[in-house]
FIMIBA-819144 format. One line per field, with one value per residue (C-alpha): residue in three letters; x, y, z; residue number from 0. Coordinates in nm, 2 decimals, padded with zeros to 4 digits, m for minus. Layout:
N
torfi c(ALA; ...)
X c(X; ...)
Y c(Y; ...)
Z c(Z; ...)
romi c(NUM; ...)
//
This chain:
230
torfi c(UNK; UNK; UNK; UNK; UNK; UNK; UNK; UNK; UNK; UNK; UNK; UNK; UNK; UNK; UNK; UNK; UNK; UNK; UNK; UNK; UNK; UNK; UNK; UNK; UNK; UNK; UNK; UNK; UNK; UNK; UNK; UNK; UNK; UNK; UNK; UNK; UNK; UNK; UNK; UNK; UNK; UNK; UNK; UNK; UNK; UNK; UNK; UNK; UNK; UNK; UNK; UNK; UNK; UNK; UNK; UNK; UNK; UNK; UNK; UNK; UNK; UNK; UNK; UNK; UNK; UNK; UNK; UNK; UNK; UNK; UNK; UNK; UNK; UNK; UNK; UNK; UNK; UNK; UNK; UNK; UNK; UNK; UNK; UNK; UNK; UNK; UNK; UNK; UNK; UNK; UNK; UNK; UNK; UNK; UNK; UNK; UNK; UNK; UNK; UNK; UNK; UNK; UNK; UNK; UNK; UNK; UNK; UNK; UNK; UNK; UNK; UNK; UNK; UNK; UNK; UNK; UNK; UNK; UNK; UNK; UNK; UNK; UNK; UNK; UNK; UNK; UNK; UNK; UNK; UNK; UNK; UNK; UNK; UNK; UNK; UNK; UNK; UNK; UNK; UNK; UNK; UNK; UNK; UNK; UNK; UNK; UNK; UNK; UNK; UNK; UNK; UNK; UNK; UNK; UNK; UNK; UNK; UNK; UNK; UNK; UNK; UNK; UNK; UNK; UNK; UNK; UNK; UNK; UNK; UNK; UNK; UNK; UNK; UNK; UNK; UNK; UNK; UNK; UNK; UNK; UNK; UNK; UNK; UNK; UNK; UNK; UNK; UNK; UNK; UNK; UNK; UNK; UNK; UNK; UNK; UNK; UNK; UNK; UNK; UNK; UNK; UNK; UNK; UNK; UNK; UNK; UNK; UNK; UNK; UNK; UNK; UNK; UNK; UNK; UNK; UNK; UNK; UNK; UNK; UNK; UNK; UNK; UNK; UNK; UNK; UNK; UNK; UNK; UNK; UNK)
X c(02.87; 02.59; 02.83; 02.93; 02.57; 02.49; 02.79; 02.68; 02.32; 02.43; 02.69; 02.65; 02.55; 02.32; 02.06; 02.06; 01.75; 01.79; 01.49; 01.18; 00.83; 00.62; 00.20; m00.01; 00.18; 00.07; 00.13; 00.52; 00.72; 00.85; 01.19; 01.07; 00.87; 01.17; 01.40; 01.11; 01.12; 01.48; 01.49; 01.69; 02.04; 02.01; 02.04; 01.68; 01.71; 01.73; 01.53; 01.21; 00.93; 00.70; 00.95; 00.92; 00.59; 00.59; 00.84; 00.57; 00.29; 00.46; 00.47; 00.16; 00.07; 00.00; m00.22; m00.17; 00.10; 00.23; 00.58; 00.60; 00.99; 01.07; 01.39; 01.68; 01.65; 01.27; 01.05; 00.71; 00.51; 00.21; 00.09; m00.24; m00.26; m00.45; m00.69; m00.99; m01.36; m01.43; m01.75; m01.74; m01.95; m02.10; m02.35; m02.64; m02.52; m02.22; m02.21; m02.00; m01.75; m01.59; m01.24; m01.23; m01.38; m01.72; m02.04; m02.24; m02.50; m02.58; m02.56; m02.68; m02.35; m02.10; m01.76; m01.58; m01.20; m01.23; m01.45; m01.26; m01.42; m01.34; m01.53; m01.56; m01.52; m01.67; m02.03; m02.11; m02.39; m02.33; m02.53; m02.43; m02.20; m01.99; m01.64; m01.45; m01.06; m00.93; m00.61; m00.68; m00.90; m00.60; m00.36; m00.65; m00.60; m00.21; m00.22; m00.49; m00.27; 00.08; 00.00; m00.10; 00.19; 00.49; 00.42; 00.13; m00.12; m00.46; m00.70; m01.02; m01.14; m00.96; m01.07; m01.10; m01.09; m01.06; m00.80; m00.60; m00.62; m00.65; m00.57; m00.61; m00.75; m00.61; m00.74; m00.56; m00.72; m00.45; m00.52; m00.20; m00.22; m00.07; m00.21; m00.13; 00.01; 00.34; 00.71; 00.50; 00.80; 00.99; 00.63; 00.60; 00.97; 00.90; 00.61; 00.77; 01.06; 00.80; 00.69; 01.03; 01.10; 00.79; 00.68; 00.32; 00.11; m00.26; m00.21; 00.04; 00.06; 00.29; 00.24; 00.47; 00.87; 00.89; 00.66; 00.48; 00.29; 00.11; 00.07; m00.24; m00.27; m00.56; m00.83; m00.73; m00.40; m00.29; m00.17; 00.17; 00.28; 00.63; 00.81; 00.97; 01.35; 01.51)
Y c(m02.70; m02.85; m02.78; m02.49; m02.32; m02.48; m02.35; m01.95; m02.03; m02.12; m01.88; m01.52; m01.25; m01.14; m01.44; m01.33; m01.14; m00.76; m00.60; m00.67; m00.54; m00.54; m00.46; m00.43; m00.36; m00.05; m00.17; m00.29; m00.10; m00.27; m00.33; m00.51; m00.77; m00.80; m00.88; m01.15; m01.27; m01.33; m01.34; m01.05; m01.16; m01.53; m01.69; m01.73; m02.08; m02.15; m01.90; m02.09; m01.89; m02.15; m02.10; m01.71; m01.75; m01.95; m01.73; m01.42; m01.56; m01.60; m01.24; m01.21; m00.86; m01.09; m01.34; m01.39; m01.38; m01.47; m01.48; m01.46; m01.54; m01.40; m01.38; m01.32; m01.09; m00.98; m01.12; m00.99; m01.01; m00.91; m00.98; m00.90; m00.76; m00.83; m00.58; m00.58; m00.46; m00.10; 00.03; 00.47; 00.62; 00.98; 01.08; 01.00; 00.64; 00.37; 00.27; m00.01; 00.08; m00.08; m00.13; 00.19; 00.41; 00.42; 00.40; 00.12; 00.14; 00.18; m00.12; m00.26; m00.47; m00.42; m00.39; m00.69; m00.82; m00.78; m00.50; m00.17; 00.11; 00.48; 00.76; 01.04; 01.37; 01.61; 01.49; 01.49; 01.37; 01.03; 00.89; 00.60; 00.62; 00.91; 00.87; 00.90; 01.01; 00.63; 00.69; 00.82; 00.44; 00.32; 00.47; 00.36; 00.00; 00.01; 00.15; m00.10; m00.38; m00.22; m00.05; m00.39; m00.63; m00.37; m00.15; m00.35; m00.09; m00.18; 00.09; 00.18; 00.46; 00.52; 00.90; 01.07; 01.49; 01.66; 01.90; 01.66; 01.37; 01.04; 00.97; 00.69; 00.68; 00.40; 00.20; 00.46; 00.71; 00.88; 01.03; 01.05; 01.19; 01.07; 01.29; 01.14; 00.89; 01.02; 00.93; 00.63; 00.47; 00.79; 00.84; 00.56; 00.55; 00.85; 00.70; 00.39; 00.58; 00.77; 00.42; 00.26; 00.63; 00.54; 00.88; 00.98; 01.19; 01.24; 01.39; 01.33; 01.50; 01.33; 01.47; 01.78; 01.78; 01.83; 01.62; 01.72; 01.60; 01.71; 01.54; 01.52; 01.80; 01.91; 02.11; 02.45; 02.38; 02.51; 02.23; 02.25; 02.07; 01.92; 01.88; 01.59; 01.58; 01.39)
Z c(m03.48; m03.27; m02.95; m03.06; m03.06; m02.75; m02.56; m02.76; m02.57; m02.25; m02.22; m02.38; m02.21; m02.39; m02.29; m01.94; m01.80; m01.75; m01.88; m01.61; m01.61; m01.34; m01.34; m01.07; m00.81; m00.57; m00.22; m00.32; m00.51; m00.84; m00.75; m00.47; m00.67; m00.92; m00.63; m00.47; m00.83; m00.81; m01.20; m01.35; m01.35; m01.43; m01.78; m01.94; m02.00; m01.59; m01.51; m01.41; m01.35; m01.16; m00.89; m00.91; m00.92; m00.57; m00.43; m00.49; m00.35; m00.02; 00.07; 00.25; 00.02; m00.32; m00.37; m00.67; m00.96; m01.31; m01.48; m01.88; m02.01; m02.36; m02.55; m02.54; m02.19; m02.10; m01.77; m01.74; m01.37; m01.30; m00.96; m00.78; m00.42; m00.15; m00.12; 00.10; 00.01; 00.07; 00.20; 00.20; 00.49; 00.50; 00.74; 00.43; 00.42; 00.36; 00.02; m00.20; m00.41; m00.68; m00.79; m00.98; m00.70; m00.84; m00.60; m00.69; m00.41; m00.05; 00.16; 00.53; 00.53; 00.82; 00.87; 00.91; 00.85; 00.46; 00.42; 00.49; 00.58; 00.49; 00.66; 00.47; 00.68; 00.38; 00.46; 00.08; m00.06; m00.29; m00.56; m00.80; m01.03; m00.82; m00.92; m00.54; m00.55; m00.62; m00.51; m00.17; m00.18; m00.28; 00.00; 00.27; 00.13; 00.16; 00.51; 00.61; 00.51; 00.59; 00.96; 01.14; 00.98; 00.95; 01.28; 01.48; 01.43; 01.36; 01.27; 01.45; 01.18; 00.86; 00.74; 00.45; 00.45; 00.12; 00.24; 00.49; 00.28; 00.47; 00.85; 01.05; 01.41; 01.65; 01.91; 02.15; 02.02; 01.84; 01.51; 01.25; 00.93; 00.62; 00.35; 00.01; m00.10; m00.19; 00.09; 00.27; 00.35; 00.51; 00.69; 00.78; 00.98; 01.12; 01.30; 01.34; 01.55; 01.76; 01.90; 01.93; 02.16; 02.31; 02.24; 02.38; 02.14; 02.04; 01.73; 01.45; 01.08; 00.90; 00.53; 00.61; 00.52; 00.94; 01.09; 01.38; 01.68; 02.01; 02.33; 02.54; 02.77; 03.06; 02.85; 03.04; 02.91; 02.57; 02.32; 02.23; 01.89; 01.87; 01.58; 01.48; 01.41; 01.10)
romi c(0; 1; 2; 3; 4; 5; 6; 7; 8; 9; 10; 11; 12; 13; 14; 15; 16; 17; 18; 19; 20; 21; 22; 23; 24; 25; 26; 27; 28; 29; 30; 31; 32; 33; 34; 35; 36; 37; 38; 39; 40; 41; 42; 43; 44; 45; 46; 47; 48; 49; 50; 51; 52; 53; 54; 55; 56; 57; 58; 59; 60; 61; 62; 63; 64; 65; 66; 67; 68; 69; 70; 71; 72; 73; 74; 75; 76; 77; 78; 79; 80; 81; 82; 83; 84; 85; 86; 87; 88; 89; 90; 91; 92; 93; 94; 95; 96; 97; 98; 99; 100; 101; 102; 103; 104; 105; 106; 107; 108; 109; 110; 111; 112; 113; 114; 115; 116; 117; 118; 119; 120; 121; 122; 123; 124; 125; 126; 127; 128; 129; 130; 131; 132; 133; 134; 135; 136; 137; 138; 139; 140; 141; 142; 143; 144; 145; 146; 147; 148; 149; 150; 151; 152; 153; 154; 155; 156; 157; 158; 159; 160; 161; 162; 163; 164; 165; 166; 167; 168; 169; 170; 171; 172; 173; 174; 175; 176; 177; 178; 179; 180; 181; 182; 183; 184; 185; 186; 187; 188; 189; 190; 191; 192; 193; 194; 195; 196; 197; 198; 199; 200; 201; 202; 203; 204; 205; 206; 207; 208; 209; 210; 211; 212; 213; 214; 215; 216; 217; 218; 219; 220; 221; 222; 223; 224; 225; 226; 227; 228; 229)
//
């Protein structure tokens, strides 16, 4: 009998993990934390989550991670990203935000590699305790840490407009808008493709279903914007 139920354990379908939660993921995509995991699919008995756990903190977007097994089919991860310090600038002052987008206070501090910076092109006046859009924050933070390690762009000035949304400037002095949040990754190839073609341009909107762009041109010359095809 004793067999018998180990054999039913080991064996039956229905101990294999199917149903996986992910929390706090913004930068990845759930999916793609359930496939670093490399749990769902495995029976629950081998399905070790110390390795998951190591297998998460590799990618160089998490820092951190945990992996809770319940029967007879549910994972649970929750992961934290890396996310780097952000300091919001108007032409009254930088101040420190916190992780829910609330000003906390002015500060003298500057920039540096874990301090991002977000200049805010409304030039509104900020007082503690302002509640700024969070996820635009959040979208600054996912394209200061996607930009340089998936296309080798490092920004210069990361920009917030109330109407545009957010756009980065780069050390060439191109400005590319990416508006919300919303198609990064199809963004995201698009601009991608422009540098493969090796595609000169100054200015590049990117939050439109047609993309478009404009070269530099002599300033008694009219602009002319290009659009991008799919």
């Amino acid at each position: 009998v004793t067999c018998s139920i180990l054999v039913y354990l080991f064996t039956d379908p229905s101990f294999v993990v199917r149903q996986v939660s992910v929390e706090g993921n913004s930068t990845l995509t759930a999916e793609e934390v359930v496939d670093l995991a490399n749990l769902r699919g495995r029976p629950i008995w081998f399905a070790h989550g110390g390795y998951a756990v190591e297998r998460l903190t590799e990618h160089a977007y998490i820092v951190a991670a945990s992996v809770e097994l319940s029967l007879p089919d549910r994972a649970w991860i929750r992961i934290e990203e890396q996310r780097p310090k952000v300091h919001w600038q108007t032409t009254n002052g930088t101040y420190l935000v916190d992780g829910a987008g609330k000003v906390m206070t002015t500060t003298q501090e500057l920039g540096s590699e874990d301090v991002l910076v977000i200049i805010d092109a409304s030039n509104s006046t900020l007082e503690t305790g302002t509640q700024l859009d969070l996820n635009a924050i959040q979208f600054a933070q996912t394209l200061a840490l996607r930009l340089p390690n998936e296309l080798a762009i490092t920004p210069t000035q990361i920009i917030w407009d109330p109407q545009l949304g957010i756009s980065v400037r780069t050390a060439s002095d191109q400005v590319i808008v990416f508006g919300q949040n919303e198609e990064l990754d199809r963004k995201l190839a698009v601009l991608q493709q422009l540098l493969s073609d090796q595609t000169v341009f100054t200015y590049l909107n990117l939050q439109l279903s047609s993309p478009f762009y404009q070269q530099q041109v002599p300033a008694t010359a009219t602009p002319v914007a290009t659009t991008v095809s799919s």
